[in-house]
Each structure stands twice: as structure tokens, then as C-alpha cells.
C-alpha positions in Angstrom: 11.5 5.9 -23.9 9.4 3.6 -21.3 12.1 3.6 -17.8 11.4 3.3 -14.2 15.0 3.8 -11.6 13.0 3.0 -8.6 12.5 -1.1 -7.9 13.7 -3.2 -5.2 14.6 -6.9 -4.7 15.1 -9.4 -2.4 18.0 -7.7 -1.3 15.9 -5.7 0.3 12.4 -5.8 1.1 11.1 -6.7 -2.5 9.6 -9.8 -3.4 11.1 -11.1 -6.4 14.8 -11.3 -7.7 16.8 -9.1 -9.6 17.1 -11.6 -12.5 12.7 -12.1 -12.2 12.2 -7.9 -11.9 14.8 -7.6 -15.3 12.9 -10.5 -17.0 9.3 -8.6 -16.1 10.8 -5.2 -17.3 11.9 -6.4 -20.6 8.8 -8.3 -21.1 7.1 -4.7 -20.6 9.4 -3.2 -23.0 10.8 -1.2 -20.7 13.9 0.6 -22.7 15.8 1.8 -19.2 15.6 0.1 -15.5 17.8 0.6 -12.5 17.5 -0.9 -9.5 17.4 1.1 -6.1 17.9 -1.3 -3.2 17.0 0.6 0.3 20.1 1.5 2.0 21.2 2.9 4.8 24.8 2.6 4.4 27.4 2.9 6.3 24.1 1.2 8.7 21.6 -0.9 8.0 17.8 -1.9 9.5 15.1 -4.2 8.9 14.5 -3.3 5.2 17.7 -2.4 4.0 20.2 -4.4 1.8 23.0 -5.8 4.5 26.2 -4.0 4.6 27.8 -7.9 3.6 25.3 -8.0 0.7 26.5 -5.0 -1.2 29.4 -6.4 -3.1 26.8 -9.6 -4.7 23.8 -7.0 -5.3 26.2 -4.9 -7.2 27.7 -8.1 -9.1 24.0 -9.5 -9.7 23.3 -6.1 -11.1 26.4 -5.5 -13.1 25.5 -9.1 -14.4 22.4 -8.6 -15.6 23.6 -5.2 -17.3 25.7 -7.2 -19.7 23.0 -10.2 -20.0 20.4 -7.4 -21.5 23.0 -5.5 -23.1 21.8 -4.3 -26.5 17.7 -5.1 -25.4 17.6 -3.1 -22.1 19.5 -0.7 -20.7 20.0 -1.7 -16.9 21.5 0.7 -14.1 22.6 0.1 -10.7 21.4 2.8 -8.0 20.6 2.9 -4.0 17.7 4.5 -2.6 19.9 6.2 0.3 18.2 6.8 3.7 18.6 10.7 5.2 18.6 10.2 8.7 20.0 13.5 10.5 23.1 13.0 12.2 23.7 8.9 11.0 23.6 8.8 7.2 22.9 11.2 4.1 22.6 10.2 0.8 25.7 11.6 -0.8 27.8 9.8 -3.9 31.1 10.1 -2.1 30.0 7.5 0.8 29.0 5.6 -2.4 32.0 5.4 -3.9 33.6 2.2 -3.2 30.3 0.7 -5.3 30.2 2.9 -8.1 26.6 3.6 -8.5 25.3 4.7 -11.7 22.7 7.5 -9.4 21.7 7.7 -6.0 17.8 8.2 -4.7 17.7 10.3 -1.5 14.7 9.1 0.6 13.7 10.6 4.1 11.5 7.6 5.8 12.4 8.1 9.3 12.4 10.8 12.1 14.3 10.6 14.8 12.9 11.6 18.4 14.2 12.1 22.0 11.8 9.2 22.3 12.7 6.5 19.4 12.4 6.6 15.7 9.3 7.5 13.6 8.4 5.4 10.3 6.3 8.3 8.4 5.6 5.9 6.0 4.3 2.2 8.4 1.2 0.6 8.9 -1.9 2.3 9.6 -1.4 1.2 13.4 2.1 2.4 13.5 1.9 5.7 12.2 -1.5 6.4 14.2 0.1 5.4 17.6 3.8 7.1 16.7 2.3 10.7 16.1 1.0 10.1 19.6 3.9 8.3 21.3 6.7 10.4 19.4 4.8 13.8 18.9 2.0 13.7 22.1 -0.5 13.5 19.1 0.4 17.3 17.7 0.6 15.5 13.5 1.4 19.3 12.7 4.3 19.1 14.2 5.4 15.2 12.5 4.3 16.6 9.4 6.7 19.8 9.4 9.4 17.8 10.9 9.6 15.4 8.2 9.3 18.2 5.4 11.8 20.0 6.9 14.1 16.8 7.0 13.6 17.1 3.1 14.6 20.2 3.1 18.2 19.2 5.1 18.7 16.3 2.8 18.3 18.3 -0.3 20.6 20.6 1.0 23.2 18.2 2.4 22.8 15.4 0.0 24.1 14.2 -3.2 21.7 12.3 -5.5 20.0 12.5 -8.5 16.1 11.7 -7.7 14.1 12.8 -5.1 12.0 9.5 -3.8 8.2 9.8 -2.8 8.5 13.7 -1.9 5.3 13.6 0.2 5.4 10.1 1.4 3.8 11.2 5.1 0.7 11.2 3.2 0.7 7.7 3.1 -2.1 6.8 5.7 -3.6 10.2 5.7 -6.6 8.6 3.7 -7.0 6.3 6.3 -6.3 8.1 9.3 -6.9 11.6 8.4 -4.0 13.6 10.9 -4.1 16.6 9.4 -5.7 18.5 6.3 -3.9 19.0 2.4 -5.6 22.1 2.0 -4.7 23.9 5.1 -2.4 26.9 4.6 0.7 25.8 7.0 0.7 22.1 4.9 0.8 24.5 1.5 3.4 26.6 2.9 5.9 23.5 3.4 4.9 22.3 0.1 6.4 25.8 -1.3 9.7 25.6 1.0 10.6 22.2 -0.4 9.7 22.4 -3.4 12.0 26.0 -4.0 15.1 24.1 -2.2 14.4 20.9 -4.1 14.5 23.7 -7.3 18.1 24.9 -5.9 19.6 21.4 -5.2 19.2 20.4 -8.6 17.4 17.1 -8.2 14.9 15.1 -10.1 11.1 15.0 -8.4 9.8 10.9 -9.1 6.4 10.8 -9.5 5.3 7.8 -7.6 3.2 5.3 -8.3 4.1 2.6 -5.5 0.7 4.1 -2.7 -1.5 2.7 -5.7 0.4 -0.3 -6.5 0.4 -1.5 -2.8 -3.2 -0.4 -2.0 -2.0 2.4 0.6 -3.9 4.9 -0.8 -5.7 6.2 -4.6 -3.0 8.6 -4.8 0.2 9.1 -6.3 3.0 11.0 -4.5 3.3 14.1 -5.1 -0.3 14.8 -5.1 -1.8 17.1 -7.7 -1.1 20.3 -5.7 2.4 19.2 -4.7 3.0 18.6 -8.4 1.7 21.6 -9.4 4.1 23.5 -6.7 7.1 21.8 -8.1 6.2 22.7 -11.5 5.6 26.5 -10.8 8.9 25.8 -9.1 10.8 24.5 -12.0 11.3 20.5 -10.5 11.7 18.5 -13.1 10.2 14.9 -12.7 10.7 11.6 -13.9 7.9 8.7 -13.5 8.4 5.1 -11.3 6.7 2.9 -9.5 8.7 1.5 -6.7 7.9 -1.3 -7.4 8.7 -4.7 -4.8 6.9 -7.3 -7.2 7.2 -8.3 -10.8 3.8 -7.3 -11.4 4.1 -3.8 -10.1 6.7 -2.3 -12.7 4.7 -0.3 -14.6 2.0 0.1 -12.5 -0.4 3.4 -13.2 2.2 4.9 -15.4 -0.1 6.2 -17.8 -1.6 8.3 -15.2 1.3 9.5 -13.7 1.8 11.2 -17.4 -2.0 12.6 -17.1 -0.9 13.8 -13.5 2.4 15.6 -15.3 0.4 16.7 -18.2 -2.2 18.2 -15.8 0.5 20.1 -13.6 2.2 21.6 -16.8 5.2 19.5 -17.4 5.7 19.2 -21.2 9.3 16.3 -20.1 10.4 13.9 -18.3 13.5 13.2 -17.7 15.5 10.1 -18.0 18.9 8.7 -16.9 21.4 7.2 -19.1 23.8 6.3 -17.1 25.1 9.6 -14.7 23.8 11.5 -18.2 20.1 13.6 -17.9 18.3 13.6 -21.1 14.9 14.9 -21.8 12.0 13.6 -23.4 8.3 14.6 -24.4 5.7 14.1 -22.7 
């Protein structure tokens, strides 16, 4: 069973249509897709679908649901913003659009001073650990797992997006070190809420895809924790271009193998099934 839940259009910030990302997927034999379009709802910023665009992306989904019906199973989702104290990615405030599963994402702190993007440009990141956190990355980096931890606890959704996304420009920038014991320690935290909350761990492939980094998110360790942890994962690619669908997905199965998951799981509509690695 080849599926992915985690692809965005040009509602969004993707590149390519709903109608061009279905065509791609079935062309890859993809069994099961849904598509995830960034939202901050009831707000909306820069790379989020518009609040008035809601009603067509949901049609233009629907749509092509019943266009592949019998070829390709296709599924309408959100990947829903946590941003403390404005939105949380809960079904309820998702009601009125009936979405077949929510992503919970955390891609922003907010400071006394303005927002943080963990997960911008080189550039961005490097001068807003400085402007938003007087340089201290120890204390950006346990802010945003500990944001995790909040939306895991206060949320509503059925996969976990990108669970160590702040490593994003660590490669590049090098703010703060994986194998110290305080990084492992949040690791552990989140990963034993994520555990209780009942969600589903993606394993990432969009940092390759995009050229961010050679990584996928979680890293090996991280994956590893949620394992020992009992988080099960499912595999996507976050993918904002056709040619990104199914990008690395055979070593996000080595990376799964190698951490000592024997499943994924997969989404049939709001129903979790299991499947063999």
C-alpha cells in the first residue's frame, strides 16, 4: 500500500495544482493520497490557504475524490498550525469542512519580540535566534519542543508533521549539538507525550526533497526514541511539486526498518490500519 497524506498546492505554498499533484500520484501508483494544505484557521499568513479559499480547495478535493474513485483513493486533510494562544489544530474548529484527518504542525514561536519561523531561510533562522532569543539557540530549541509538547496535549489530529523540523538549518548553521544530553532529554519528553496523545509520527522526507538538508525528520536517534516510545509512524514527503511525491521513500522504510518499526500505518479515511514494513 504506497500513500503519502502530506502534499500541498497552490492553495498554499505548493507549486502545482491539486488536479497536476493527483495526476503525478497516480502515475506513481500511489494507492492512498490526501492533501494537507497549510492552515492556520480561524487566521491565515503568507503560506496558508485563505480563509475565502476553503470552501473551493475542499470542492477541488472532493472533486477529484470522485474523478479517481476506484484507481486512487484521495483524502482531504489540513496541516493545522499550533500557535499558543491563536490557533490549535483540533477537529472541532474543523468541522464546518469535514476533513477526512488533521496534521498538527508547530512552525512558529511567538516572542515578546515578534514571531520566530523555526523552519525559514538560512538567513532568517540565523538572525531570529539572535533577535528573538539574544543568540541563547538552547533556549529556541527547548521552546519549540516544548510547544510540541502543548500541541500534543491540547490538539486534535491524527499525524504529527516534521517532529524535529528546527533541525532544518542546523547543517548549515550549526546552533546547537544532536548529541548533547539536554537536546536528547527533549527528544524523550516529546516523544513519551506524543506516546500518550495517540498520534501518528510522519517520517519526513520534504528537507531532502527541497535540498535543506541530507536528512529526514525525525533523525535516526529521534526515530529510534519514538520507537522505544511506542510512536507509530507513517512515511510522506511533503511534497510542494509534482516531482517530489515520492521522494526518498525507500529510505524512509530503511530509516523505520533501522529504528525497529516492523508497520506503518495508513489512513483510510478517519480508519488506522496497519501494514508491513
Amino acid at each position: 500500500m504506497k500513500t503519502n497524506y502530506h502534499m500541498h498546492t497552490t492553495f498554499c505554498d505548493g507549486k502545482n495544482s491539486a488536479q497536476e499533484m493527483a495526476q503525478a500520484a497516480f502515475e506513481k501508483k500511489f494507492d492512498i493520497i490526501g492533501f494537507s494544505s497549510h492552515s492556520m484557521y480561524p487566521f491565515a499568513g503568507d503560506c496558508h490557504i485563505a480563509l475565502r479559499e476553503f470552501p473551493a480547495y475542499v470542492n477541488a478535493i472532493r472533486s477529484l475524490a470522485k474523478e479517481y474513485d476506484g484507481r486512487m483513493k484521495i483524502l482531504c486533510g489540513f496541516e493545522a498550525e499550533y500557535m499558543a494562544g491563536l490557533t490549535v489544530p483540533r477537529m472541532s474548529d474543523y468541522a464546518e469542512f469535514k476533513p477526512d484527518y488533521l496534521i498538527g504542525a508547530v512552525h512558529y514561536i511567538i516572542t515578546e519580540n515578534g514571531t520566530f519561523a523555526v523552519d525559514a531561510s538560512t538567513e532568517s533562522v540565523r538572525d531570529g535566534i539572535q533577535k528573538y532569543f539574544n543568540g541563547n539557540a538552547k533556549e529556541a530549541v527547548c521552546t519549540y519542543f516544548a510547544l510540541q509538547r502543548e500541541m500534543l496535549q491540547k490538539g486534535d489530529f491524527a499525524i504529527w508533521a516534521h517532529p524535529d523540523v528546527i533541525r532544518k538549518r542546523n547543517a548549515a548553521l550549526h546552533f546547537f549539538d544532536e548529541n548533547e544530553s539536554w537536546y536528547r532529554n527533549e527528544l524523550v519528553a516529546t516523544a513519551n507525550c506524543a506516546k500518550h496523545s495517540g498520534v501518528i509520527a510522519e517520517i519526513n522526507t520534504g528537507a531532502i526533497a527541497r535540498g535543506a538538508m541530507d536528512s529526514l525528520y525525525p533523525s535516526d536517534d529521534f526515530l529510534a526514541i519514538l520507537h522505544a516510545a511506542g510512536v507509530p509512524v507513517t512515511i510522506s514527503s511533503d511534497a510542494h511539486s509534482t516531482e517530489h511525491i515520492d521522494c526518498c521513500f525507500d529510505r524512509a522504510l530503511l530509516a523505520a526498518k533501522k529504528a525497529g518499526y516492523t508497520e506503518t500505518l495508513f489512513l483510510e479515511g478517519t480508519v488506522v490500519k496497519s501494514q508491513k514494513i
